[in-house]
C-alpha positions in Angstrom: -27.9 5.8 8.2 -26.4 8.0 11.2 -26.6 11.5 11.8 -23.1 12.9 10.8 -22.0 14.9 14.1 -18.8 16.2 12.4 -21.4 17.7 9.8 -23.9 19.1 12.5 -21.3 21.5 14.2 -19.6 22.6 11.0 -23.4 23.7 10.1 -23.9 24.7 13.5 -21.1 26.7 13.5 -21.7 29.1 10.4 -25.7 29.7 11.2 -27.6 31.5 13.8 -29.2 28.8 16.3 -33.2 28.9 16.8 -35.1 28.9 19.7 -36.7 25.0 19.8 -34.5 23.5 17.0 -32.6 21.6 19.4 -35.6 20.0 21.2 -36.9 19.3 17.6 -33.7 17.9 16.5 -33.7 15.4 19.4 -37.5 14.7 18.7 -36.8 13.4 15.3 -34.5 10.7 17.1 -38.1 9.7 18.9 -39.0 6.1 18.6 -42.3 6.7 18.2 -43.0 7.4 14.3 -45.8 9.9 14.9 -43.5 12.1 16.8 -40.7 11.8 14.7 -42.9 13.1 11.8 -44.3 16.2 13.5 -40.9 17.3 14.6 -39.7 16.7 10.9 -42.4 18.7 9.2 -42.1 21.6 12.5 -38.2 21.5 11.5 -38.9 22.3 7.7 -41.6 25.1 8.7 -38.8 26.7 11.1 -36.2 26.9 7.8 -33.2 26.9 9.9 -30.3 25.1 8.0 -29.1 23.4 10.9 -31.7 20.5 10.5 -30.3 19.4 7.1 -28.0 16.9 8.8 -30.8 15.1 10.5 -33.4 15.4 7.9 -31.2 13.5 5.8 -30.8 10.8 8.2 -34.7 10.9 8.6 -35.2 10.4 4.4 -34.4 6.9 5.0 -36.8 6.6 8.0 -38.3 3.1 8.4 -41.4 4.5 8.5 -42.5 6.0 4.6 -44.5 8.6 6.6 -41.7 10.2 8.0 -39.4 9.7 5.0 -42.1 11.9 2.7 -42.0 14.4 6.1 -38.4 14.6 5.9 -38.6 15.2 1.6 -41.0 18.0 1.9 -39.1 19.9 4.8 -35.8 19.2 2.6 -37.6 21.3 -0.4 -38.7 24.3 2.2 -35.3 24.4 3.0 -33.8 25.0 -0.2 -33.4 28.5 -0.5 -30.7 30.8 -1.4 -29.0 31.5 1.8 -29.2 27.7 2.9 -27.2 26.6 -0.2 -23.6 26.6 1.8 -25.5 24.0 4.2 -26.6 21.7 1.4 -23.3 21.8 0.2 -21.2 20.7 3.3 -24.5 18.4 3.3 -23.1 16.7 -0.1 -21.6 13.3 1.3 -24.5 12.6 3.5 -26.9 13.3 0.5 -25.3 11.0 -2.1 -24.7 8.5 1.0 -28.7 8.3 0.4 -28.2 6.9 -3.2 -26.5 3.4 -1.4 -29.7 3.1 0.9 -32.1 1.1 -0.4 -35.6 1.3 1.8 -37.0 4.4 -1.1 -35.7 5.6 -3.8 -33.5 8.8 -3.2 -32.8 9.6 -6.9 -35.4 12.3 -7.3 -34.3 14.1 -3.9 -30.7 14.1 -4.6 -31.4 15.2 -8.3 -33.6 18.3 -6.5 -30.9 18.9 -4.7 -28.5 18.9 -7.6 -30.7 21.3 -9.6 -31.2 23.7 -6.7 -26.9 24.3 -6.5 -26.7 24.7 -10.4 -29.0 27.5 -9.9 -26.8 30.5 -11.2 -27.4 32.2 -7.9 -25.6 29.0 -6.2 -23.5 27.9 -8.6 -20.4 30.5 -7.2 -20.4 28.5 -4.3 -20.2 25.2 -5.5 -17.3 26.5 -7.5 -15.5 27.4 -4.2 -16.1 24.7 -2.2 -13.5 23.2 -4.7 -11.0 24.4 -2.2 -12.9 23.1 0.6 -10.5 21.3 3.5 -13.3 18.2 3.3 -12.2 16.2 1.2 -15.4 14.8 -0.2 -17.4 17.8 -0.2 -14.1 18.6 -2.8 -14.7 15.7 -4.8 -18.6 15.7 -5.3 -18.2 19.4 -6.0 -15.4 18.7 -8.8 -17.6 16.4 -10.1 -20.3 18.7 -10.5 -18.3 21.0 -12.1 -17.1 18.4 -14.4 -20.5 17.2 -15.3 -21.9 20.5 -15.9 -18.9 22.4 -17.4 -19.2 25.0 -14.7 -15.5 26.3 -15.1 -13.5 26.2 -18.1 -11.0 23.2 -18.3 -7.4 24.9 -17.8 -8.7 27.2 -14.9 -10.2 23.5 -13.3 -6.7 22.0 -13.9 -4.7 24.0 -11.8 -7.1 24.4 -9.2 -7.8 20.9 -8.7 -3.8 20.0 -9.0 -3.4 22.1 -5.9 -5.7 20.7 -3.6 -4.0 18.5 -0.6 -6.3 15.3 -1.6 -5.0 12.8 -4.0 -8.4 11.9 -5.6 -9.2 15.3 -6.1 -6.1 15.4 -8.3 -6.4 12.5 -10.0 -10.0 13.9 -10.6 -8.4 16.7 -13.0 -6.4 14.3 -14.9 -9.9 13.5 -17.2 -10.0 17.2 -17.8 -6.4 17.1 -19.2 -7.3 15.1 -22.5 -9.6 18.5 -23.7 -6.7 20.7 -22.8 -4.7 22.4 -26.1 -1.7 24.3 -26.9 -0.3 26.3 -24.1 -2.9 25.5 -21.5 -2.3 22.0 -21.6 1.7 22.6 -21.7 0.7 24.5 -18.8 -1.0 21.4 -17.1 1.2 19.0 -18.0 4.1 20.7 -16.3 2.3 21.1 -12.9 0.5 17.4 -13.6 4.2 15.7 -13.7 5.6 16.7 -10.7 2.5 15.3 -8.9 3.5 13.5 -5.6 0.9 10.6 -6.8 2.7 8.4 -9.6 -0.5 7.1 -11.4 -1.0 11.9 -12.1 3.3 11.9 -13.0 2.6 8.8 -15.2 -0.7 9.9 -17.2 0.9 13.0 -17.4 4.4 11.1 -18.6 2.3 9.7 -21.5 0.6 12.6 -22.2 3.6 14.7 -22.9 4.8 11.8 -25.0 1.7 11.8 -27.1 1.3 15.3 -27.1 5.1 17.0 -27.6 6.5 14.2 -29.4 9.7 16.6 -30.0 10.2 16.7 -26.2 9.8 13.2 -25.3 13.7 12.1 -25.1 14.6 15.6 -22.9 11.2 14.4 -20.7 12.0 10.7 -20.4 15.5 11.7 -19.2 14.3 13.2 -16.3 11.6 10.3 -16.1 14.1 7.7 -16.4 15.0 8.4 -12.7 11.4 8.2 -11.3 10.9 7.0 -7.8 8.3 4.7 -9.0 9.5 1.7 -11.4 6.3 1.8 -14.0 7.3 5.5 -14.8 11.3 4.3 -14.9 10.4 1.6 -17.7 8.5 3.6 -19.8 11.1 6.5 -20.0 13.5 4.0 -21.3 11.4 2.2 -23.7 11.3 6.2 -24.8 14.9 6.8 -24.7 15.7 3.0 -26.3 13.2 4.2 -29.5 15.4 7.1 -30.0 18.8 5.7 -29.9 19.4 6.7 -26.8 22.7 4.8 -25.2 20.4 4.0 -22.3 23.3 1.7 -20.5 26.1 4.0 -21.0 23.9 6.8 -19.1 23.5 4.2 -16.4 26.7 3.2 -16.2 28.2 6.8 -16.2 26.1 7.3 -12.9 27.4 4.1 -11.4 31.1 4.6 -12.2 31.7 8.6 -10.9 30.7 10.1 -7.7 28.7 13.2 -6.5 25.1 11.3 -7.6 21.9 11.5 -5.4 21.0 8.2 -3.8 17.7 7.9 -6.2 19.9 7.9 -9.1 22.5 5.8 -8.1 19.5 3.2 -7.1 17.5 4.0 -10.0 20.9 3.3 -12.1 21.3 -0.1 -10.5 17.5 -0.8 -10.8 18.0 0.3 -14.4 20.5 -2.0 -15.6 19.3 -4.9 -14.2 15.6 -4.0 -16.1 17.8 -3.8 -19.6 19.8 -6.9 -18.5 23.1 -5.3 -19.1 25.0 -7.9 -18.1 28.5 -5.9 -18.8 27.4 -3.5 -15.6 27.8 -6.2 -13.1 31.2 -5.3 -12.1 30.0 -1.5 -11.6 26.9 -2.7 -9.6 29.1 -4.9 -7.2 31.0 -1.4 -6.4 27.8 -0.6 -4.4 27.0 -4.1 -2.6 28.5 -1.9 0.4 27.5 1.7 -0.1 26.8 3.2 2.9 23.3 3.8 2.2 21.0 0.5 2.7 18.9 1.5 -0.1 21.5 1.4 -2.7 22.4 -1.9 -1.3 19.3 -3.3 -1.4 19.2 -2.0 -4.9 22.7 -3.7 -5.6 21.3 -7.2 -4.7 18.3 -7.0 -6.8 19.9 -5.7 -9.3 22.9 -9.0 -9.3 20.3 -11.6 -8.8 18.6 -10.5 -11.7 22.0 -10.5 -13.8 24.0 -12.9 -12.2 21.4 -15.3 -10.8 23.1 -18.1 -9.2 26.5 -16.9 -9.3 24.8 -13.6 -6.8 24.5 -16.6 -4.2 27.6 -14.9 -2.4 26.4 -11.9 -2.2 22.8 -12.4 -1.0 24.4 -14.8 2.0 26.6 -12.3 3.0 23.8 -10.0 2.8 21.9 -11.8 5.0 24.1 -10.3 8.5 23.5 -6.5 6.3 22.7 -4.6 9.4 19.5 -3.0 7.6 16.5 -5.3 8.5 15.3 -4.4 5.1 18.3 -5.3 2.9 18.7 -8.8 5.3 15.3 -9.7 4.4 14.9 -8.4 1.0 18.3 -10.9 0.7 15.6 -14.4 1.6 13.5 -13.0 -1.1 15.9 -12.6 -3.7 17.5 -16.1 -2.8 13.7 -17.9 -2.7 14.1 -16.1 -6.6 17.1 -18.0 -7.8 16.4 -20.9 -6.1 19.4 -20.9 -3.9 19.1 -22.2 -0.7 22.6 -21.2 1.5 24.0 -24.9 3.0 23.3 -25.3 6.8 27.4 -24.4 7.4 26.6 -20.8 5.4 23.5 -20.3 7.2 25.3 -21.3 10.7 28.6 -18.8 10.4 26.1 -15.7 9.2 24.3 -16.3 13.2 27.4 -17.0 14.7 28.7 -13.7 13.1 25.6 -11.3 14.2 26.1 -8.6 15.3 22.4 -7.3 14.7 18.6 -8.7 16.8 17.0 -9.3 13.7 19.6 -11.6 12.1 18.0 -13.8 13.7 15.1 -13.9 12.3 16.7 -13.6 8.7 18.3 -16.9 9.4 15.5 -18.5 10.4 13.3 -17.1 7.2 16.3 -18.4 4.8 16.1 -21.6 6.4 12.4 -22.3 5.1 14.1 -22.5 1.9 16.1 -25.4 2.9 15.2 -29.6 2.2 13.3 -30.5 5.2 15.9 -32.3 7.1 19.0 -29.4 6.4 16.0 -26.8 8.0 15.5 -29.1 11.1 19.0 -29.7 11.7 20.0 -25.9 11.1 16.8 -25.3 13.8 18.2 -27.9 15.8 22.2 -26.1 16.0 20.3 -23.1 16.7 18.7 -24.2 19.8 22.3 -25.4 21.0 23.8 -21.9 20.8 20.1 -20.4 22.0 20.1 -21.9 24.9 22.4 -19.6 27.2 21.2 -16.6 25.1 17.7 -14.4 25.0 14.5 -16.3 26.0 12.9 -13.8 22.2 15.0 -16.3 20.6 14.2 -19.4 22.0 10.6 -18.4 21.6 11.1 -17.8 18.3 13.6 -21.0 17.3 10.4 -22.9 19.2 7.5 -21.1 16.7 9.5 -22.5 13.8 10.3 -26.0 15.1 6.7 -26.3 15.5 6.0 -24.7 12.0 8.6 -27.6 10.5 5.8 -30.3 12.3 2.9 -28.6 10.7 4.9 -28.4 6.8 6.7 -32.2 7.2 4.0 -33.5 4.7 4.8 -30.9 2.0 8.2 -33.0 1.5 8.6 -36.3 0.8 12.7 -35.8 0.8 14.5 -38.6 2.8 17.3 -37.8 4.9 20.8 -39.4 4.4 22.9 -41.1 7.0 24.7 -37.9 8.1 21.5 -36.0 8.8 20.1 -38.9 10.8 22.9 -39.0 12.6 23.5 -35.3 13.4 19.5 -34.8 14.0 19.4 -37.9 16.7 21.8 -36.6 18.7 21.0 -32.6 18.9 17.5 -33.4 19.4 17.4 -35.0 22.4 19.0 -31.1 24.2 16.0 -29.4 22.2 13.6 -31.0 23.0 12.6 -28.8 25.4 11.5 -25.8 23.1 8.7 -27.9 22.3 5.2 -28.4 24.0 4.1 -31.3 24.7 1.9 -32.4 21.6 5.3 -30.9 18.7 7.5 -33.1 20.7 5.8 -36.1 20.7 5.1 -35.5 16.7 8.9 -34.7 16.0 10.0 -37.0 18.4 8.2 -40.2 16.7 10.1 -39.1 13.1 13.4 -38.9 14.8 13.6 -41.8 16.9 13.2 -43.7 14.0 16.1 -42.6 12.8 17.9 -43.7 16.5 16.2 -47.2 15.9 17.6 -47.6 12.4 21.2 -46.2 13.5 21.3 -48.5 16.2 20.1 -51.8 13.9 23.1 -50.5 11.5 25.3 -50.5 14.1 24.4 -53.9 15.8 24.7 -55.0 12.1 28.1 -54.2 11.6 29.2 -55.5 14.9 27.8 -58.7 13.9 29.8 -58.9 10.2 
């Protein structure tokens, strides 16, 4: 365990220094054992705050001498006016309970018992607000543990703090709430910025103010996160709510926020309304890439095969993200683009990371299609950017390394094609990947030649 120097000048800081402390201080560093014990037990006769940090650090000494020196100046220092130090001191204490050469129980219970005194307990209550983060949390769960501030008043202050755990924290409190203070809660709770608070609090409401669960899941029903999304409409589907027609009226006027027009599209495709498919191919080239992103997944979920169209073409989308969220969504349907498809989206780019887009798709492709689309590539490559030649290179040696995960054979036509382009790539290879690649393919020139010579003879 390491002295916590952060920790040291916060203390440092908000008490008076001593005359000595600071040679003591670096005493208890000593490597011999018998001075690090006298400076310990000199430190906790002084009484000066500052040394909680590093008597801490020395109550998991190696040496048990020193680790009883550094309990016994811990309990001189607990006194009133030190209580703000053993309370920024929080994280390094409980740090003590993962240590394992003593047992640290009793001193961290001491500790524990000496801040729920009443005249310390005010400031364990305002180190609630406290801009450390885990002084926050252990003193939230203090309060918690030992009901030091009613529930409602907890609630709000904790659901203001910047930290997320601290939050999350208050959430437990919100299940002994009632009547208007949990009303209260509930409507700070489900704005949270953190889904897992909006969601508890989602299903809270829903348990709780069962009359205002379809006017609440409408507003839900265009989360940003899609857990919250598809319990709102399980909610608005139990109460006869037209849940496709609200979709679909977002989808066919204008004027609507990009979250709801994507949550729309996201939320037809999660019903399966098929009869919204013409609506959601109105925004496979909305000007936003988020709808179109949206746009894809939703048609590959609907239309499945027949989206193949529209994922190819989104392949050259000028939004990295929509061009490669297009692979995924074809590795989904199981539609690999033919090598001509594949070829005319590169030959159209407009864009660097087409590029790699093309390649990705590629990986979807029988073995001998993908080597002969690499192959073209390196044609048209060769004139153009040495990042792309690098690249085309990376994956011809990534085909070697996955040609056993195939036992596909190739036909005539993509012998023939692959014998002849290979011979002006084989360059983009080092040494050992050409030799490997080179021993498959001139098999293929061997056998096209002993065809040849065979039909010659007849």
């Amino acid at each position: 365990m390491e002295k916590d120097e952060r920790l040291l000048n916060k203390i440092q800081n908000c008490f008076a220094q001593q005359e000595g402390v600071d040679d003591l201080l670096r005493m208890s560093e000593h490597w011999d054992g018998y001075k690090r014990e006298n400076a310990v037990r000199r430190l906790g006769m002084l009484g000066n705050p500052i040394a909680i940090p590093s008597l801490l650090v020395r109550a998991n000494d190696w040496v048990s001498q020193v680790r009883d020196a550094a309990m016994d100046a811990l309990r001189m220092l607990m006194l009133d006016e030190n209580a703000q130090a053993f309370i920024d001191s929080l994280p390094a204490l409980y740090h003590l309970a993962k240590c394992r050469r003593s047992d640290h129980g009793r001193l961290i219970a001491n500790v524990v018992r000496f801040l729920l005194q009443p005249e310390n307990v005010a400031l364990v209550k305002a180190a609630i607000d406290s801009d450390d983060k885990n002084v926050a949390r252990l003193c939230v769960r203090l309060c918690i543990d030992h009901s030091l501030i009613e529930g409602s008043l907890l609630v709000s202050r904790t659901l203001q703090h910047s930290d997320v755990i601290v939050r999350t924290m208050a959430c437990g409190v919100l299940r002994d709430l009632s009547g208007e203070a949990l009303e209260s809660a509930l409507q700070k709770a489900i704005q949270d910025p953190f889904m897992p608070i909006r969601r508890e609090a989602f299903q809270m409401c829903l348990r709780t103010l069962p009359g205002k669960g379809p006017e609440i899941a409408r507003r839900f029903v265009f989360d940003k996160h899609h857990s919250i999304r598809e319990l709102a409409i399980m909610q608005l589907l139990k109460s006869g709510t037209d849940v496709e027609a609200l979709f679909g009226e977002i989808l066919s006027s204008s004027g609507h926020s990009a979250l709801k027009v994507r949550c729309a599209l996201l939320g037809v495709a999660h019903l399966g309304a098929k009869r919204s498919i013409p609506l959601v191919e109105k925004h496979v080239d909305d000007g936003l890439p988020g709808i179109r992103r949206a746009a894809l997944q939703a048609l590959a979920k609907l239309a499945g095969e027949d989206a193949r169209a529209y994922l190819v073409a989104g392949l050259r989308d000028p939004s990295p993200g929509v061009a490669r969220e297009s692979v995924v969504l074809l590795r989904k349907i199981t539609a690999s683009p033919p090598v001509d498809d594949l070829l005319d989206v590169f030959g159209r780019a407009k864009y660097p990371h087409t590029l790699d887009v093309c390649v990705r798709c590629a990986r979807l492709m029988n073995k001998w299609d993908r080597l002969l689309f690499l192959l073209t590539l390196g044609e048209r490559l060769m004139s153009g950017d040495r990042g792309g030649v690098e690249m085309l290179s990376e994956e011809l040696a990534r085909w070697d390394v996955d040609f056993n995960r195939s036992s596909a054979q190739p036909s005539d036509t993509q012998k023939k094609a692959i014998w002849a382009k290979f011979r002006g790539c084989a360059f983009l290879l080092d040494e050992q990947r050409r030799r490997s690649i080179e021993f498959t393919v001139a098999g293929f020139g061997r056998e096209l030649r002993h065809k040849e010579s065979q039909e010659r003879a007849r």
